[in-house]
N, C-alpha and C positions, 0 to 999 in steps of 0.2 A: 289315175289322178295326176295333175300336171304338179311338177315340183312347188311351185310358188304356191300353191293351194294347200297344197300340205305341209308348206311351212307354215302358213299363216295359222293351221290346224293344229299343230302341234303348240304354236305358241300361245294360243289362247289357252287351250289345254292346259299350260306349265300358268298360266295367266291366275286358271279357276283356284288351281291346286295352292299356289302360292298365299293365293286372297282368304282360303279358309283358314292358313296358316297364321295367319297374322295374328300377334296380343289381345288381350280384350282392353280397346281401351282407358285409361290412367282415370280418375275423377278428382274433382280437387279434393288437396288433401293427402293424395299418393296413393289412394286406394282402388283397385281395378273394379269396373262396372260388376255390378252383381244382381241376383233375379231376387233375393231378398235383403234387402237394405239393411236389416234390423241385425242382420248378421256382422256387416261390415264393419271389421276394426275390434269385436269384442269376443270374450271368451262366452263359452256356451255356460249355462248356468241348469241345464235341462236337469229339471227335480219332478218328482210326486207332491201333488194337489190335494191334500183329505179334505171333502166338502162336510162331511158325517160330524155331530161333534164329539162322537165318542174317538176314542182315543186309540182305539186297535181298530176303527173303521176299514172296511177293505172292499172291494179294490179301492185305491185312489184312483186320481186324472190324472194325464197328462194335459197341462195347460197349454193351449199353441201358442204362439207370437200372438202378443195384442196386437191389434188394427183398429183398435176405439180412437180416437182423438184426445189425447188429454190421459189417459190411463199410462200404469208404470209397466214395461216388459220386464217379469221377473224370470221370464226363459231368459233372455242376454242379458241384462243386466244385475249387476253386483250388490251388496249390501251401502257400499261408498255412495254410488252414486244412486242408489233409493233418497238418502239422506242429502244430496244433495239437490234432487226433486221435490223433495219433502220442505228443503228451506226455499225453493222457487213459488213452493204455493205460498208458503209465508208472505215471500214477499210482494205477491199481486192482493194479498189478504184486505188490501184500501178497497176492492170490490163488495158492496153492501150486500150484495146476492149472493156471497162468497165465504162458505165456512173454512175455517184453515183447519180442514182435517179431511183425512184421504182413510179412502173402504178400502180395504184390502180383502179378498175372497179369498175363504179356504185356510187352511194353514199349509202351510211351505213347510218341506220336512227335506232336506239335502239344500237347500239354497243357502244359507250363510254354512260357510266354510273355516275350519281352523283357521288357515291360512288370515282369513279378514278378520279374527279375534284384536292382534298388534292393534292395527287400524282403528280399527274401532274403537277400543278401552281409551286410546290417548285424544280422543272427540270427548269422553263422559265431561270435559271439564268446559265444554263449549258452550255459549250463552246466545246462538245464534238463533235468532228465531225461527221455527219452521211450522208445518202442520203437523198434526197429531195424528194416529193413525188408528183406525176402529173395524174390528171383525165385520162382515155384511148381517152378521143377525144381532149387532147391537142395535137397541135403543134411543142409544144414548150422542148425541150432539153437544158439541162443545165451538162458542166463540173463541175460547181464549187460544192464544197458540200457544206451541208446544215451545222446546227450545235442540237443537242438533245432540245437545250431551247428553238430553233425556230419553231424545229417542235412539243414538245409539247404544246407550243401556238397556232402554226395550229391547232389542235386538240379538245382544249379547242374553239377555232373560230367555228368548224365545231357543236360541242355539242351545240353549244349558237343558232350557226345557225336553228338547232332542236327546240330550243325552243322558236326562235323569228322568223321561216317558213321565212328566208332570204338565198338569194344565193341558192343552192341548195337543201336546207333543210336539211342540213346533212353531214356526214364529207366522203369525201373531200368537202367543201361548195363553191371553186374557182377551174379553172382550175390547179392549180400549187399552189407551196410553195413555188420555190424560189421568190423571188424577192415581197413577198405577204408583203405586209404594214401590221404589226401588231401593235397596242399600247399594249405593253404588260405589263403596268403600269395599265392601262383600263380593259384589259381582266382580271388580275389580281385579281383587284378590284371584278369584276361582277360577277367573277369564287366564289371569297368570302361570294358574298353575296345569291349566288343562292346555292352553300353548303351545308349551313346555311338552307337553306331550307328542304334539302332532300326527294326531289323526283324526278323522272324521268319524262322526256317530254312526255312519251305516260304514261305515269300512268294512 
Protein backbone atom coordinates (compact mmCIF):
# COMPACT_ATOMS: atom_id res chain seq x y z
CA UNK A 1 0.00 0.00 0.00
CA UNK A 2 1.39 3.45 -1.24
CA UNK A 3 2.11 5.83 1.69
CA UNK A 4 -0.42 8.57 0.89
CA UNK A 5 -3.21 5.87 0.96
CA UNK A 6 -2.30 4.89 4.27
CA UNK A 7 -2.10 8.13 5.54
CA UNK A 8 -5.39 9.13 4.25
CA UNK A 9 -6.33 5.46 6.24
CA UNK A 10 -5.08 6.11 9.19
CA UNK A 11 -6.53 9.62 9.49
CA UNK A 12 -9.91 8.70 8.90
CA UNK A 13 -9.40 6.18 11.41
CA UNK A 14 -8.22 8.76 14.20
CA UNK A 15 -11.30 10.72 12.36
CA UNK A 16 -13.95 7.83 13.45
CA UNK A 17 -12.43 7.41 16.90
CA UNK A 18 -12.32 11.04 17.87
CA UNK A 19 -16.21 11.62 16.65
CA UNK A 20 -17.45 8.92 19.00
CA UNK A 21 -15.50 10.78 21.51
CA UNK A 22 -17.22 13.72 21.54
CA UNK A 23 -19.90 15.22 24.45
CA UNK A 24 -23.30 14.60 24.20
CA UNK A 25 -24.60 17.62 23.36
CA UNK A 26 -25.68 20.79 25.92
CA UNK A 27 -29.90 21.51 25.64
CA UNK A 28 -31.07 24.61 26.73
CA UNK A 29 -30.90 25.18 30.08
CA UNK A 30 -27.31 23.38 30.52
CA UNK A 31 -28.43 20.16 30.60
CA UNK A 32 -26.83 17.28 28.23
CA UNK A 33 -29.30 15.57 25.78
CA UNK A 34 -30.89 12.42 27.40
CA UNK A 35 -32.99 9.06 26.14
CA UNK A 36 -35.42 9.98 29.15
CA UNK A 37 -36.40 13.63 29.68
CA UNK A 38 -38.39 13.06 32.78
CA UNK A 39 -35.16 12.27 34.39
CA UNK A 40 -33.38 15.53 33.36
CA UNK A 41 -32.45 17.99 36.24
CA UNK A 42 -34.41 15.98 39.01
CA UNK A 43 -33.87 13.63 41.89
CA UNK A 44 -35.36 10.19 41.61
CA UNK A 45 -38.30 9.78 43.90
CA UNK A 46 -38.66 5.88 42.96
CA UNK A 47 -41.25 4.50 45.79
CA UNK A 48 -43.72 1.53 46.18
CA UNK A 49 -47.37 1.94 44.73
CA UNK A 50 -50.18 -0.23 47.05
CA UNK A 51 -53.18 -0.52 44.67
CA UNK A 52 -55.04 -2.93 47.56
CA UNK A 53 -56.91 -0.89 50.14
CA UNK A 54 -55.91 -2.90 52.76
CA UNK A 55 -53.03 -1.65 54.59
CA UNK A 56 -50.44 -4.46 54.82
CA UNK A 57 -51.51 -5.29 51.01
CA UNK A 58 -48.36 -7.02 49.24
CA UNK A 59 -46.79 -7.01 46.77
CA UNK A 60 -47.02 -3.22 45.86
CA UNK A 61 -46.00 -1.73 42.18
CA UNK A 62 -43.52 -0.20 41.01
CA UNK A 63 -45.00 2.90 39.15
CA UNK A 64 -43.02 3.62 35.79
CA UNK A 65 -42.57 7.32 34.51
CA UNK A 66 -45.96 8.59 33.35
CA UNK A 67 -46.33 9.40 29.62
CA UNK A 68 -50.22 10.23 29.97
CA UNK A 69 -50.40 14.00 29.00
CA UNK A 70 -51.56 16.16 31.68
CA UNK A 71 -50.86 13.39 34.75
CA UNK A 72 -48.27 14.22 37.75
CA UNK A 73 -44.72 11.97 37.66
CA UNK A 74 -44.45 10.96 41.16
CA UNK A 75 -41.36 8.68 40.24
CA UNK A 76 -39.35 12.32 39.56
CA UNK A 77 -41.08 14.45 41.03
CA UNK A 78 -41.22 16.01 44.71
CA UNK A 79 -44.10 16.74 47.14
CA UNK A 80 -43.19 20.86 46.32
CA UNK A 81 -43.78 20.70 43.13
CA UNK A 82 -47.06 18.17 43.22
CA UNK A 83 -48.41 21.42 44.91
CA UNK A 84 -47.27 23.42 42.56
CA UNK A 85 -49.15 21.43 39.81
CA UNK A 86 -51.96 21.21 41.94
CA UNK A 87 -52.21 25.27 41.90
CA UNK A 88 -51.74 25.18 37.82
CA UNK A 89 -54.99 23.18 37.59
CA UNK A 90 -56.49 25.77 39.92
CA UNK A 91 -55.59 28.03 37.87
CA UNK A 92 -56.92 26.89 34.25
CA UNK A 93 -60.17 25.95 36.68
CA UNK A 94 -62.13 29.15 34.19
CA UNK A 95 -62.46 25.77 31.98
CA UNK A 96 -66.50 24.74 32.54
CA UNK A 97 -65.48 21.03 31.41
CA UNK A 98 -62.80 21.49 34.17
CA UNK A 99 -63.14 20.07 37.81
CA UNK A 100 -60.08 21.44 40.06
CA UNK A 101 -59.38 18.28 41.47
CA UNK A 102 -56.68 15.59 40.36
CA UNK A 103 -56.97 11.42 40.92
CA UNK A 104 -54.14 10.25 42.30
CA UNK A 105 -53.77 6.14 42.14
CA UNK A 106 -52.68 3.97 44.62
CA UNK A 107 -51.12 5.31 47.72
CA UNK A 108 -47.35 6.35 47.83
CA UNK A 109 -45.54 4.83 50.66
CA UNK A 110 -41.61 6.31 50.40
CA UNK A 111 -42.40 9.35 48.25
CA UNK A 112 -42.63 12.41 50.70
CA UNK A 113 -39.46 12.45 52.63
CA UNK A 114 -38.44 13.92 55.97
CA UNK A 115 -36.28 15.96 54.44
CA UNK A 116 -39.66 17.96 52.61
CA UNK A 117 -41.59 18.02 56.18
CA UNK A 118 -39.44 22.15 56.75
CA UNK A 119 -41.09 22.87 53.24
CA UNK A 120 -44.07 21.83 53.56
CA UNK A 121 -45.36 22.99 57.15
CA UNK A 122 -44.30 26.71 56.26
CA UNK A 123 -47.09 26.46 52.89
CA UNK A 124 -50.00 25.24 55.79
CA UNK A 125 -50.57 29.02 55.96
CA UNK A 126 -50.97 29.56 52.18
CA UNK A 127 -54.34 30.76 50.56
CA UNK A 128 -53.34 29.84 47.14
CA UNK A 129 -55.86 28.31 45.19
CA UNK A 130 -55.28 25.05 43.85
CA UNK A 131 -56.92 21.51 43.04
CA UNK A 132 -57.97 19.10 45.36
CA UNK A 133 -56.87 15.74 45.34
CA UNK A 134 -59.02 12.38 45.42
CA UNK A 135 -58.07 8.43 45.73
CA UNK A 136 -59.10 6.64 42.01
CA UNK A 137 -61.96 4.71 43.92
CA UNK A 138 -63.64 7.81 45.27
CA UNK A 139 -66.84 8.76 44.59
CA UNK A 140 -66.90 11.69 45.27
CA UNK A 141 -66.33 15.18 43.02
CA UNK A 142 -65.87 18.43 44.15
CA UNK A 143 -66.13 22.16 42.15
CA UNK A 144 -64.79 24.07 44.72
CA UNK A 145 -61.02 24.44 44.98
CA UNK A 146 -58.72 23.45 47.33
CA UNK A 147 -56.30 26.00 48.68
CA UNK A 148 -51.88 25.21 48.61
CA UNK A 149 -51.95 25.20 52.79
CA UNK A 150 -54.61 22.72 52.74
CA UNK A 151 -53.20 20.41 50.56
CA UNK A 152 -49.79 20.65 51.95
CA UNK A 153 -51.29 19.53 55.29
CA UNK A 154 -52.84 16.64 53.47
CA UNK A 155 -49.54 15.58 52.63
CA UNK A 156 -47.91 16.11 55.72
CA UNK A 157 -51.33 13.85 57.20
CA UNK A 158 -50.46 11.21 54.42
CA UNK A 159 -46.30 11.03 55.63
CA UNK A 160 -47.51 10.78 59.32
CA UNK A 161 -49.90 8.17 58.05
CA UNK A 162 -46.56 6.25 56.98
CA UNK A 163 -45.27 6.32 60.07
CA UNK A 164 -48.10 5.68 62.36
CA UNK A 165 -49.53 2.54 59.54
CA UNK A 166 -53.11 4.60 59.85
CA UNK A 167 -55.60 5.10 57.05
CA UNK A 168 -54.01 4.02 54.23
CA UNK A 169 -50.48 3.91 55.23
CA UNK A 170 -49.51 6.47 52.94
CA UNK A 171 -50.42 9.62 51.10
CA UNK A 172 -53.18 9.85 49.90
CA UNK A 173 -54.13 8.39 53.59
CA UNK A 174 -58.25 9.25 53.01
CA UNK A 175 -60.35 9.07 50.22
CA UNK A 176 -60.32 12.86 49.39
CA UNK A 177 -59.03 16.24 50.58
CA UNK A 178 -61.58 18.27 50.24
CA UNK A 179 -63.63 18.58 52.98
CA UNK A 180 -60.67 16.45 55.13
CA UNK A 181 -60.57 17.65 58.88
CA UNK A 182 -57.04 18.70 59.36
CA UNK A 183 -55.66 20.39 62.74
CA UNK A 184 -53.06 21.97 61.22
CA UNK A 185 -51.90 23.52 64.48
CA UNK A 186 -51.40 19.60 65.43
CA UNK A 187 -49.90 18.42 62.29
CA UNK A 188 -47.79 21.38 62.68
CA UNK A 189 -46.51 20.59 65.79
CA UNK A 190 -45.75 16.58 65.07
CA UNK A 191 -44.45 17.70 61.54
CA UNK A 192 -41.82 19.68 64.02
CA UNK A 193 -41.07 17.34 66.22
CA UNK A 194 -40.62 14.26 63.83
CA UNK A 195 -38.06 16.79 61.67
CA UNK A 196 -36.19 16.99 64.34
CA UNK A 197 -35.66 13.52 64.09
CA UNK A 198 -34.55 12.96 60.62
CA UNK A 199 -35.30 9.79 59.24
CA UNK A 200 -37.47 8.21 57.08
CA UNK A 201 -40.44 5.67 57.91
CA UNK A 202 -38.93 2.78 55.86
CA UNK A 203 -35.30 3.56 56.98
Amino acid sequence: MSLPIRNVMVMALVGLVLGGCRATPAQPGGHAASDDASEVGTESRIHPVFRSMALDADPPTLEAPTTIPGAFDFQHRGPLEFLDFLAARAASADDPHRIPMYTVNGTHRGWIRVDDLPDLLALFDSSTPCASVAKEISSFATEEPSTVGHEAAFLVAGFRAEVDRTGYGGYPDRLNSAGAALDREELRAWGERYAALGSNPRD
